[in-house]
ZADRENVO-885932 format. One record per atom (N, C-alpha, C): atom name; residue number from 1; x, y, z. Coordinates in steps of 0.2 Angstrom, whole numbers, plus 5000, padded with zeros to 4 digits. Example, Ala and Ser with C-alpha at 12.3 -4.5 7.8 and 13.67 -1.06 7.14 Angstrom:
REM ZADRENVO-885932
(rec 'N' 1 (5066 4972 5039))
(rec 'CA' 1 (5062 4978 5039))
(rec 'C' 1 (5066 4984 5039))
(rec 'N' 2 (5064 4989 5035))
(rec 'CA' 2 (5068 4995 5036))
(rec 'C' 2 (5064 5000 5039))
END
This chain:
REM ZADRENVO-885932
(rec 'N' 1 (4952 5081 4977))
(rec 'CA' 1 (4955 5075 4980))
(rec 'C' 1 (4961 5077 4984))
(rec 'N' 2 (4960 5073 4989))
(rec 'CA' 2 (4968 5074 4993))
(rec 'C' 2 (4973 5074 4992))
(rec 'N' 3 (4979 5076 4991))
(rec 'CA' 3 (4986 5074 4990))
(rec 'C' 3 (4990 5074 4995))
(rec 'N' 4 (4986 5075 5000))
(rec 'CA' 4 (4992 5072 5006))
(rec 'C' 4 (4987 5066 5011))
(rec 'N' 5 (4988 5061 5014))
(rec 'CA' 5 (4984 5056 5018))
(rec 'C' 5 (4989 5053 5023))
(rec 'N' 6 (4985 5052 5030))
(rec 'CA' 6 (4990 5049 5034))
(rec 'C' 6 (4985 5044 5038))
(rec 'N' 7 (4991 5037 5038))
(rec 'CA' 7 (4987 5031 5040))
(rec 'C' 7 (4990 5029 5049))
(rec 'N' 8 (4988 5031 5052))
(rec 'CA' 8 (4990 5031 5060))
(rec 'C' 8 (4992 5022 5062))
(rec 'N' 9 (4987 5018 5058))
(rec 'CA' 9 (4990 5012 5060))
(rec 'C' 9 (4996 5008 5056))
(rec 'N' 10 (4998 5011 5050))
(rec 'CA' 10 (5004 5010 5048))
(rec 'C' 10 (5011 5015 5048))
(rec 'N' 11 (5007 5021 5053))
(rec 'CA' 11 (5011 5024 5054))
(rec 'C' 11 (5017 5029 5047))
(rec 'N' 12 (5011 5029 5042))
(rec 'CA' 12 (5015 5035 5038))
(rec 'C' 12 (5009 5041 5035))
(rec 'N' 13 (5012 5045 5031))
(rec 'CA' 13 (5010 5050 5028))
(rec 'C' 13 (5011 5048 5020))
(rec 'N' 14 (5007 5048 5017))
(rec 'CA' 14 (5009 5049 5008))
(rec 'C' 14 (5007 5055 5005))
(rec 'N' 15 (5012 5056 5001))
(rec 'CA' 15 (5009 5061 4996))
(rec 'C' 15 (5009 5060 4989))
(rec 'N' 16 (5004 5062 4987))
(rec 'CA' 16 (5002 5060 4979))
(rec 'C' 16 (5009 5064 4975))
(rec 'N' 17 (5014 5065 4973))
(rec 'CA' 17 (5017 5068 4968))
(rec 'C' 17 (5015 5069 4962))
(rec 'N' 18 (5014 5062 4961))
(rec 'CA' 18 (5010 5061 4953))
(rec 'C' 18 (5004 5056 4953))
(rec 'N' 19 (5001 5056 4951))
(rec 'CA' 19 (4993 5054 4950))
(rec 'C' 19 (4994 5048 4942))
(rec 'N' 20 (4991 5042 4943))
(rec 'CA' 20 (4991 5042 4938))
(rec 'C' 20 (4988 5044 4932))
(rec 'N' 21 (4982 5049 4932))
(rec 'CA' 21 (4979 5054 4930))
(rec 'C' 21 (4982 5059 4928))
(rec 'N' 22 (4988 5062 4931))
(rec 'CA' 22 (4993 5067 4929))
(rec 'C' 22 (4996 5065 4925))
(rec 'N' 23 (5000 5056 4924))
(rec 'CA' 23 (5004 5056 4919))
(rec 'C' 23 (5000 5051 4914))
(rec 'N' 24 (4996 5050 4915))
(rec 'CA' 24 (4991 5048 4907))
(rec 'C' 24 (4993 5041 4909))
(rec 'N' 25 (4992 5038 4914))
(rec 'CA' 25 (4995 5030 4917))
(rec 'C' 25 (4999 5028 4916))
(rec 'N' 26 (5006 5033 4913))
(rec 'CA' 26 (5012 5029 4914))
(rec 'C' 26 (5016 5027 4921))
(rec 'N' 27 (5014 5032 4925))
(rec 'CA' 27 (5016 5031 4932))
(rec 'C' 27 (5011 5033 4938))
(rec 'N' 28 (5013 5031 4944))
(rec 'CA' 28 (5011 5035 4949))
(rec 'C' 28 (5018 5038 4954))
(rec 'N' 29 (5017 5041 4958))
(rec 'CA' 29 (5024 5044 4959))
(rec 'C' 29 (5020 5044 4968))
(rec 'N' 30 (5023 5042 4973))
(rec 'CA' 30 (5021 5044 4980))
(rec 'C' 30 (5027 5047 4984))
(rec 'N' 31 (5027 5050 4989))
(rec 'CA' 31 (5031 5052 4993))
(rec 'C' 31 (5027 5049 5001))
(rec 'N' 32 (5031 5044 5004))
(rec 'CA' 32 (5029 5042 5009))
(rec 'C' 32 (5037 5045 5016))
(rec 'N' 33 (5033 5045 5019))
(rec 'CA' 33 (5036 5047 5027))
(rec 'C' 33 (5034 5042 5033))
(rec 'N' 34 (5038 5039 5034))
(rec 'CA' 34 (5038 5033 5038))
(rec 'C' 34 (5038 5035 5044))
(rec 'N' 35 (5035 5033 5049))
(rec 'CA' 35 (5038 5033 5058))
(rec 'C' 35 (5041 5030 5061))
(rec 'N' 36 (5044 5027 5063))
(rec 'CA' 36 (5048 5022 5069))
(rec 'C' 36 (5043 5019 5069))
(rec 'N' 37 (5046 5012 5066))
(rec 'CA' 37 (5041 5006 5066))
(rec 'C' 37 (5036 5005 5064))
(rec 'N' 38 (5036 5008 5058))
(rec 'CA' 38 (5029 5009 5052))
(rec 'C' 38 (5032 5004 5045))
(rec 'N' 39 (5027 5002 5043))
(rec 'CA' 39 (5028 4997 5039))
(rec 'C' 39 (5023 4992 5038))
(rec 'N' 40 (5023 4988 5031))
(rec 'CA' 40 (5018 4984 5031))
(rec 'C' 40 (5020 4979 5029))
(rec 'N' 41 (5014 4973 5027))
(rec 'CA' 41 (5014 4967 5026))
(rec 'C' 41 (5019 4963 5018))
(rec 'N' 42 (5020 4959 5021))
(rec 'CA' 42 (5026 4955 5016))
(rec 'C' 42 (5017 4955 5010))
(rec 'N' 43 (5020 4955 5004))
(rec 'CA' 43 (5016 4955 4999))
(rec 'C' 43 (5020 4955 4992))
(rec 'N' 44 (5015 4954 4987))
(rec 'CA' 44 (5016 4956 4980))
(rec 'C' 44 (5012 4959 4974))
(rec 'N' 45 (5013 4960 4969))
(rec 'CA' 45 (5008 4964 4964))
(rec 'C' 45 (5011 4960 4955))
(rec 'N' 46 (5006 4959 4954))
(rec 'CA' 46 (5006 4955 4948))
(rec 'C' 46 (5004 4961 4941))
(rec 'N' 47 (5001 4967 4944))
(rec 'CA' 47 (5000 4972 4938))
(rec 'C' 47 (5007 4976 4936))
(rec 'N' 48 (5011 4978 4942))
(rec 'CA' 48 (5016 4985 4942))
(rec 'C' 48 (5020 4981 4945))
(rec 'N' 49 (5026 4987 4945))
(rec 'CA' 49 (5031 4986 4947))
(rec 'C' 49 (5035 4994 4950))
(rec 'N' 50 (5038 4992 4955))
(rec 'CA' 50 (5040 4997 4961))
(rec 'C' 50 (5046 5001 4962))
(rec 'N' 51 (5049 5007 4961))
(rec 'CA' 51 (5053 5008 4961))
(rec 'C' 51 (5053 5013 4969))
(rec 'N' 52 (5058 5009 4975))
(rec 'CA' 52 (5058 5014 4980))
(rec 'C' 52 (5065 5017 4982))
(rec 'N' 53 (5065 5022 4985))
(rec 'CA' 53 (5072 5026 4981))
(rec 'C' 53 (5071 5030 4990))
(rec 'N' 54 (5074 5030 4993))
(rec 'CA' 54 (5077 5034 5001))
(rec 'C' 54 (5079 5042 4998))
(rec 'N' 55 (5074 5045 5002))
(rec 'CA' 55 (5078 5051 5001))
(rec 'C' 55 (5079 5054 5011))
(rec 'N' 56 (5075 5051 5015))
(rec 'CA' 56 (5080 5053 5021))
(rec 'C' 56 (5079 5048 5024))
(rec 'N' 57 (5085 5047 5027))
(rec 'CA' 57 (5084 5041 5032))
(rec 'C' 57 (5085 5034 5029))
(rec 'N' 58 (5086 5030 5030))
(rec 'CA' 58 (5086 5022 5029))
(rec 'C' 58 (5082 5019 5029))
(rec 'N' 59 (5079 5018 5022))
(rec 'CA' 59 (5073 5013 5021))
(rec 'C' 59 (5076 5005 5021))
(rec 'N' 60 (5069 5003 5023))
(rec 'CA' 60 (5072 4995 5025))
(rec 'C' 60 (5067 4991 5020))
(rec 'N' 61 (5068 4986 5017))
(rec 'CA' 61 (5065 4983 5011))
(rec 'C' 61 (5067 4977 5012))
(rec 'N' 62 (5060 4971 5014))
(rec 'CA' 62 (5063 4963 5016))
(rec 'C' 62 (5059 4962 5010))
(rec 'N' 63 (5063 4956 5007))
(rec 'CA' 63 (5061 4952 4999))
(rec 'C' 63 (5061 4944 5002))
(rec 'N' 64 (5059 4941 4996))
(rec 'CA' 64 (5059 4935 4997))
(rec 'C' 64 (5066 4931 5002))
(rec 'N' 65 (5064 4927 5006))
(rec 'CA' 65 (5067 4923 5009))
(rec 'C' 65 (5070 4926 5014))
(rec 'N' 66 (5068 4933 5016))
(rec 'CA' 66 (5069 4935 5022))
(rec 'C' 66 (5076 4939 5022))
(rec 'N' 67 (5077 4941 5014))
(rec 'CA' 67 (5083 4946 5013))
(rec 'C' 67 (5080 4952 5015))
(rec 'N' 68 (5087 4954 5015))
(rec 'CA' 68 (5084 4963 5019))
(rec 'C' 68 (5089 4965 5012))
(rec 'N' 69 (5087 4972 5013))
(rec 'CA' 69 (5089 4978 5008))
(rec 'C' 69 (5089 4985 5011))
(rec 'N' 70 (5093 4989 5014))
(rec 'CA' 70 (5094 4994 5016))
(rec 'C' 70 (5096 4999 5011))
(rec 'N' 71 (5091 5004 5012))
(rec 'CA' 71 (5093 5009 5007))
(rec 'C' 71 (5094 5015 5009))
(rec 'N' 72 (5101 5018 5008))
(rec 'CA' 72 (5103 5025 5010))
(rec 'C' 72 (5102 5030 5005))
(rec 'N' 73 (5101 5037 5008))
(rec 'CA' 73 (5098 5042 5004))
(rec 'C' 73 (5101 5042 4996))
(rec 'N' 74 (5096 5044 4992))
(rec 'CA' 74 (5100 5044 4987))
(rec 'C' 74 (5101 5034 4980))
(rec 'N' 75 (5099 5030 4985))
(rec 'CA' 75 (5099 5022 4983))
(rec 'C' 75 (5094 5020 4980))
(rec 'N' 76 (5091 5017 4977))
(rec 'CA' 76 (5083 5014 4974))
(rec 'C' 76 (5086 5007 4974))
(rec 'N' 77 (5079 5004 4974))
(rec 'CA' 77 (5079 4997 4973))
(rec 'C' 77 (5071 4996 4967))
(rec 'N' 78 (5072 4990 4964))
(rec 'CA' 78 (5064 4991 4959))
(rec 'C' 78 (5063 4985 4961))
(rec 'N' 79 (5056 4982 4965))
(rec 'CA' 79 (5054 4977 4965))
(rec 'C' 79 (5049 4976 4960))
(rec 'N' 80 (5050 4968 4957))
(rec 'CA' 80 (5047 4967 4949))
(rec 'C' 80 (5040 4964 4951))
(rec 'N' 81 (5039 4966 4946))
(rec 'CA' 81 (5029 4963 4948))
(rec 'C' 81 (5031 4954 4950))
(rec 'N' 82 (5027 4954 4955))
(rec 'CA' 82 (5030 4945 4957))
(rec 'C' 82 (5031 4945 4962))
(rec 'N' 83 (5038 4950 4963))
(rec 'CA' 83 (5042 4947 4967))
(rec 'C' 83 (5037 4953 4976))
(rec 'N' 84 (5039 4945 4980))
(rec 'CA' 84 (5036 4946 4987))
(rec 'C' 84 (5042 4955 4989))
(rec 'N' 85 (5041 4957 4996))
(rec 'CA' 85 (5041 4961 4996))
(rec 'C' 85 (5037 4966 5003))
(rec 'N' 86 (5039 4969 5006))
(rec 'CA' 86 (5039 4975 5015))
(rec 'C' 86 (5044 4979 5014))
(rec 'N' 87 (5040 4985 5015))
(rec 'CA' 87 (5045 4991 5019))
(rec 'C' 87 (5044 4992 5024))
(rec 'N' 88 (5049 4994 5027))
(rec 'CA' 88 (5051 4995 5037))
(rec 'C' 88 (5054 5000 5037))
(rec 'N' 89 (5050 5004 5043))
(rec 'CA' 89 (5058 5011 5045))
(rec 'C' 89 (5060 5006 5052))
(rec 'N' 90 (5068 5003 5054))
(rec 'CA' 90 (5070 5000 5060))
(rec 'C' 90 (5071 5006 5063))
(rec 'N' 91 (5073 5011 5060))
(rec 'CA' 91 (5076 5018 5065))
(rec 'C' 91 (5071 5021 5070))
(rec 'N' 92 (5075 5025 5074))
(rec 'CA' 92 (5070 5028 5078))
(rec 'C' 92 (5069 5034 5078))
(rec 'N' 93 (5069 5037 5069))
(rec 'CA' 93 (5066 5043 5067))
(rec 'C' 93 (5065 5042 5062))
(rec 'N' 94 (5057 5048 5059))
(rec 'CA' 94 (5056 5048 5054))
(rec 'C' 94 (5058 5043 5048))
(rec 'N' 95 (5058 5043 5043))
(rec 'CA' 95 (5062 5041 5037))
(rec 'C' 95 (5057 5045 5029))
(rec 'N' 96 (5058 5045 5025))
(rec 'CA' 96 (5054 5048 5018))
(rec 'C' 96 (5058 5045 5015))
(rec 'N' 97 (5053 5042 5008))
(rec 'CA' 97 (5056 5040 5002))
(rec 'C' 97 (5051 5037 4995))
(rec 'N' 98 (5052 5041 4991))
(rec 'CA' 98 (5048 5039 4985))
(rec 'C' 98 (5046 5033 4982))
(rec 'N' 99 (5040 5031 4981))
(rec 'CA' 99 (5038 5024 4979))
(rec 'C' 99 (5033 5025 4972))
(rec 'N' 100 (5038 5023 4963))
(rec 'CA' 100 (5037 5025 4959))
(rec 'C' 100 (5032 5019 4956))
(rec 'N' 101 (5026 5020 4955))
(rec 'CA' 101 (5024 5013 4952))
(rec 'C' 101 (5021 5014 4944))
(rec 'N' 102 (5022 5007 4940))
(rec 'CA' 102 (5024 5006 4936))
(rec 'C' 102 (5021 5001 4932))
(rec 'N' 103 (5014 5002 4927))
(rec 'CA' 103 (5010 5007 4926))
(rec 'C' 103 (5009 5011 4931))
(rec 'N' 104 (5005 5016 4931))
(rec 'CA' 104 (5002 5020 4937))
(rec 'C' 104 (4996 5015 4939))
(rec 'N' 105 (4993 5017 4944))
(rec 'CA' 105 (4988 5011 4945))
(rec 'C' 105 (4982 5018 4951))
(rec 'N' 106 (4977 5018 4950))
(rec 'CA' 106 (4974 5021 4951))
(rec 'C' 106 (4970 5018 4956))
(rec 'N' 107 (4970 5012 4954))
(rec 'CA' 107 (4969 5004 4961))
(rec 'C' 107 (4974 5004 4968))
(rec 'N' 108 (4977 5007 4967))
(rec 'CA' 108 (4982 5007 4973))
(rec 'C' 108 (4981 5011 4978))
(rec 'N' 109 (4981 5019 4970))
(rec 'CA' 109 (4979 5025 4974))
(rec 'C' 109 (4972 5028 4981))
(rec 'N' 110 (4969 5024 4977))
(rec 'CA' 110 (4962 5023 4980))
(rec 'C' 110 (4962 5018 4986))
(rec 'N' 111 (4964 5013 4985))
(rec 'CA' 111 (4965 5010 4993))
(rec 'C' 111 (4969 5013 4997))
(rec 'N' 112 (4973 5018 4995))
(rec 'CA' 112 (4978 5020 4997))
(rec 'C' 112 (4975 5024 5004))
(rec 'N' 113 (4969 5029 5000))
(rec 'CA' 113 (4965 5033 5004))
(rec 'C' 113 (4961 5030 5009))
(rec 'N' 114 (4959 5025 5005))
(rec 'CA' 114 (4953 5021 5009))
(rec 'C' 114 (4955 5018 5016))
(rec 'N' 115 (4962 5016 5017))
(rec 'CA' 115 (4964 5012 5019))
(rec 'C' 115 (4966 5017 5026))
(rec 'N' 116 (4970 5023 5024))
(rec 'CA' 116 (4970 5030 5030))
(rec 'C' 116 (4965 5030 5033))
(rec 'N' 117 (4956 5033 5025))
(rec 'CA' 117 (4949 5033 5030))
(rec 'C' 117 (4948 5031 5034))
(rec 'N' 118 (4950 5023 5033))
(rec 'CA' 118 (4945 5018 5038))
(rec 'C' 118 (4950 5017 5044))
(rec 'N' 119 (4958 5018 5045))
(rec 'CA' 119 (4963 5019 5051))
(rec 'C' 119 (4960 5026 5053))
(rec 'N' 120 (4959 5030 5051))
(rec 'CA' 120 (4958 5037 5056))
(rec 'C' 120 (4949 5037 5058))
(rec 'N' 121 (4946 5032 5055))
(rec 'CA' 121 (4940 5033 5059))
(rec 'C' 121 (4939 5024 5065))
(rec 'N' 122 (4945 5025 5065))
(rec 'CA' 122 (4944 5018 5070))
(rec 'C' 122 (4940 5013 5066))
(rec 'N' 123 (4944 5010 5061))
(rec 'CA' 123 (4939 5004 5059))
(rec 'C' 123 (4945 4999 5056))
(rec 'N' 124 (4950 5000 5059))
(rec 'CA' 124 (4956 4995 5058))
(rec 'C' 124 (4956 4990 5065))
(rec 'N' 125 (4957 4983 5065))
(rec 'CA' 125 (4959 4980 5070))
(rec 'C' 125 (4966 4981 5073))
(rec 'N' 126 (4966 4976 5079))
(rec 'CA' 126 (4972 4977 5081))
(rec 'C' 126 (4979 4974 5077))
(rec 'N' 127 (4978 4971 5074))
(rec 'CA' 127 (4981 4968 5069))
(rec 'C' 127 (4986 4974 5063))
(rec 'N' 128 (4982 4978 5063))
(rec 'CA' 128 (4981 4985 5058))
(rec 'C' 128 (4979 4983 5051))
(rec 'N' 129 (4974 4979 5052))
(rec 'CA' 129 (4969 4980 5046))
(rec 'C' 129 (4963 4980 5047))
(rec 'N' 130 (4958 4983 5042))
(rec 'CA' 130 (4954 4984 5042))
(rec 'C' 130 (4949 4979 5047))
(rec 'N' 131 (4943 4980 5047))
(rec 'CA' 131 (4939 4976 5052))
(rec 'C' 131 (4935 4973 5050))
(rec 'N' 132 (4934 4974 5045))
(rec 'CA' 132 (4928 4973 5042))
(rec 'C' 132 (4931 4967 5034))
(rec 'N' 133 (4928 4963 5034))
(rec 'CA' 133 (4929 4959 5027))
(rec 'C' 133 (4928 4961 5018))
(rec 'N' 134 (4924 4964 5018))
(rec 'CA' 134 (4922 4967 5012))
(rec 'C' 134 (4928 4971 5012))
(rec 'N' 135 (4930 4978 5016))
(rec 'CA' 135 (4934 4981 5017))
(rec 'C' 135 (4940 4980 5013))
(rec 'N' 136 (4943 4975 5018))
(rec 'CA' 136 (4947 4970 5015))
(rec 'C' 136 (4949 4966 5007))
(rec 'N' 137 (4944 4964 5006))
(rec 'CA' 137 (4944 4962 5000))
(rec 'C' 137 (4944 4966 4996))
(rec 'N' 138 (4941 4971 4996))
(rec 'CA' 138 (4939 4977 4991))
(rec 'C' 138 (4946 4980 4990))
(rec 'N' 139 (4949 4981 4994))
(rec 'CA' 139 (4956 4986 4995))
(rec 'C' 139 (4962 4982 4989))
(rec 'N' 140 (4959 4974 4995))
(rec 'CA' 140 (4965 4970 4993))
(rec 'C' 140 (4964 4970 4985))
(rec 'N' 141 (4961 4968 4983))
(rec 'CA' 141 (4959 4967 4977))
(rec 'C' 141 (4959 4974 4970))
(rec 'N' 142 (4957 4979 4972))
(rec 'CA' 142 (4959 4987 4970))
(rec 'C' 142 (4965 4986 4969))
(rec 'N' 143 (4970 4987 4972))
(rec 'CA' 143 (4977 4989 4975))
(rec 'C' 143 (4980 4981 4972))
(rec 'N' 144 (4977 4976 4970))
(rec 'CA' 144 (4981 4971 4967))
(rec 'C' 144 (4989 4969 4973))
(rec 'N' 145 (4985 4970 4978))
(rec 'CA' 145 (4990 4967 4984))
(rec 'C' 145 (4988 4959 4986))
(rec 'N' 146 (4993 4954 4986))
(rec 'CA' 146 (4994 4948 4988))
(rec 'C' 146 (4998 4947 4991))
(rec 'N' 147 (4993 4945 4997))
(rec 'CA' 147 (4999 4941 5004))
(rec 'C' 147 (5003 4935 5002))
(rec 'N' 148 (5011 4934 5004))
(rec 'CA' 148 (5014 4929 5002))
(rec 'C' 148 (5011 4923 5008))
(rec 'N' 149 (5015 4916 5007))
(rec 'CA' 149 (5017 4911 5008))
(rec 'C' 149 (5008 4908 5010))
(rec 'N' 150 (5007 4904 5017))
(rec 'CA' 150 (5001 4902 5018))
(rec 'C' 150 (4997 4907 5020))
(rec 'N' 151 (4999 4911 5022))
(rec 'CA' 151 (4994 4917 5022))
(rec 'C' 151 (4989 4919 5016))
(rec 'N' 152 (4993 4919 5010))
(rec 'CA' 152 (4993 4920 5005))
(rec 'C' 152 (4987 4916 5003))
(rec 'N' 153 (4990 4909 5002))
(rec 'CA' 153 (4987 4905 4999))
(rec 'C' 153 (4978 4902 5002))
(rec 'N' 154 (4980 4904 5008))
(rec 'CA' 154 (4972 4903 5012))
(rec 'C' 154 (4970 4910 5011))
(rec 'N' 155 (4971 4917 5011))
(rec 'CA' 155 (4966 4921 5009))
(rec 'C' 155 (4963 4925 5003))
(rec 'N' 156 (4968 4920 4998))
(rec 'CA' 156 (4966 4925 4992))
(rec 'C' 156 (4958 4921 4990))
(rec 'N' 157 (4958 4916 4990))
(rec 'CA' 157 (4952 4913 4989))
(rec 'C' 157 (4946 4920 4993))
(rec 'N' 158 (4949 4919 4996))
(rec 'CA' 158 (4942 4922 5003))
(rec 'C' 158 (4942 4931 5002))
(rec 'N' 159 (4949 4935 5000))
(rec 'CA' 159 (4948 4939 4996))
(rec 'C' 159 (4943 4941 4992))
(rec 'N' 160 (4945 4936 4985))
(rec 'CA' 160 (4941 4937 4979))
(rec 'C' 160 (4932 4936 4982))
(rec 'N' 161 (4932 4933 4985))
(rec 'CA' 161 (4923 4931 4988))
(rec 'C' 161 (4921 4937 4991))
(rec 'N' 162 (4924 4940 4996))
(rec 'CA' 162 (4923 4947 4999))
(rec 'C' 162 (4923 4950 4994))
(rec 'N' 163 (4927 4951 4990))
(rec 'CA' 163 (4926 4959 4987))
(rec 'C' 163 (4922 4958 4980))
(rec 'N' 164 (4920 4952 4977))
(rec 'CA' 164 (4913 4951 4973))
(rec 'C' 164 (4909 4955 4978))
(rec 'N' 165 (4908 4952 4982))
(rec 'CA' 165 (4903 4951 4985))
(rec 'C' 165 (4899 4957 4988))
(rec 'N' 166 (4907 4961 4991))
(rec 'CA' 166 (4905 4968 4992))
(rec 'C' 166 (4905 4976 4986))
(rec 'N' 167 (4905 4974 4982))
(rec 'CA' 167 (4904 4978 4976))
(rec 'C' 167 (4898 4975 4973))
(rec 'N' 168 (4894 4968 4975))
(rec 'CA' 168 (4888 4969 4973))
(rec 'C' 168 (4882 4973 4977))
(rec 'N' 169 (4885 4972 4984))
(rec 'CA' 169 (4882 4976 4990))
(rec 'C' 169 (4884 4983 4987))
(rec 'N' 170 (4885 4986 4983))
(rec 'CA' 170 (4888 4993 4985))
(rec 'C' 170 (4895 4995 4987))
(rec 'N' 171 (4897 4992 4993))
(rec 'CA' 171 (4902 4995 4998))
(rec 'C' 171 (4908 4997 4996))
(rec 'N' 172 (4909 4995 4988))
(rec 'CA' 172 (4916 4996 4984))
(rec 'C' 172 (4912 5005 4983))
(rec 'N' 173 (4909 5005 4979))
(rec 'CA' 173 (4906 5013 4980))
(rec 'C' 173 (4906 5017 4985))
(rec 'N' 174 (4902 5016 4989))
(rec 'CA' 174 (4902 5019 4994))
(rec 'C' 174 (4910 5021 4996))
(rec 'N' 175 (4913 5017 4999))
(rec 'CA' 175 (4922 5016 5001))
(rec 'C' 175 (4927 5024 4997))
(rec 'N' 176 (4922 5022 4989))
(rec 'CA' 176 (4925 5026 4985))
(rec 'C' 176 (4923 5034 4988))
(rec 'N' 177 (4912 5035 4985))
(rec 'CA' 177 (4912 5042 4986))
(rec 'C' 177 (4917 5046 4994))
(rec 'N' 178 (4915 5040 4998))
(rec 'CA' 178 (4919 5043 5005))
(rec 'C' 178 (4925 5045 5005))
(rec 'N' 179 (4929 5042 5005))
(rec 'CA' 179 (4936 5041 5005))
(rec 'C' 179 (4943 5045 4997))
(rec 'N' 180 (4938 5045 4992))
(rec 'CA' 180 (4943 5046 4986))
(rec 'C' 180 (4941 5052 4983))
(rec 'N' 181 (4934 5055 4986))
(rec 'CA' 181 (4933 5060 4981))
(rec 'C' 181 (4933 5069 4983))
END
């Protein structure tokens, strides 16, 4: 399995540090490298919780109500399971910084990959997400990521239908042998 993945439409690189197979699920441990302008959607996670800590550059972390958090090398913040939630790099270089999660979650890690596969084989919209709906829902629902406010609340319904729907098809397998093994 990979330990390094790069997702062209969110514009980073991860690295597995720790697995939560390494550490018997108490964590998982990533090391992400941000582009200028890389970053993803406001969300939350009801399983884990997150500890991101800057080791180059200034990481930018927006939380509920459209607070910002800027973190200098060296700085962590932990977002608690619940709580909303984006990282952004605003600079116009690089940035790297570790993202500790809390159980480890094996569900994240695997969308994590899935989500790269289907950006590097063209199968993200323009939007930068996936194109396909199964896809989506499969990820979303693996990786226990939930979009906040009315975004939120119209697509999780539509989520959980998708990704039944596409693990009774197969497609959550398939997703897997491809992209995770």
């Amino acid at each position: 399995m990979k330990r390094s993945i790069y997702n062209p439409a969110l514009k980073e690189t991860i690295i597995f540090r720790k697995t939560a197979k390494d550490t018997n699920g108490e964590y998982s441990e990533l090391e992400i490298s941000l582009e200028p302008g890389g970053g993803n959607p406001m969300h939350y996670h009801k399983s884990y919780t997150e500890l991101f800590t800057a080791i180059d550059g200034q990481l930018g972390l927006e939380l509920k109500s459209g607070r910002k958090v800027l973190l200098e090398p060296g700085e962590s913040y932990l977002v608690k399971r619940g709580e909303s939630h984006r990282f952004f790099n605003q600079s116009n270089q690089q940035i790297t910084f570790t993202n500790k999660v809390v159980p480890g979650s094996p569900g994240l890690e695997n969308t994590l990959r899935i989500l790269c596969g289907l950006a590097q084989d063209g199968k993200y919209s323009k939007r930068d997400i996936p194109q396909n709906v199964y896809h989506m829902g499969i990820c979303a629902e693996m990786s226990d990521m939930r979009l906040t406010g009315l975004a939120g609340l119209v697509t999780t319904p539509l989520i959980r239908f998708f990704a039944r729907l596409g693990r009774k098809k197969g497609i959550e397998k398939e997703l897997i042998d491809k992209y995770c093994k």
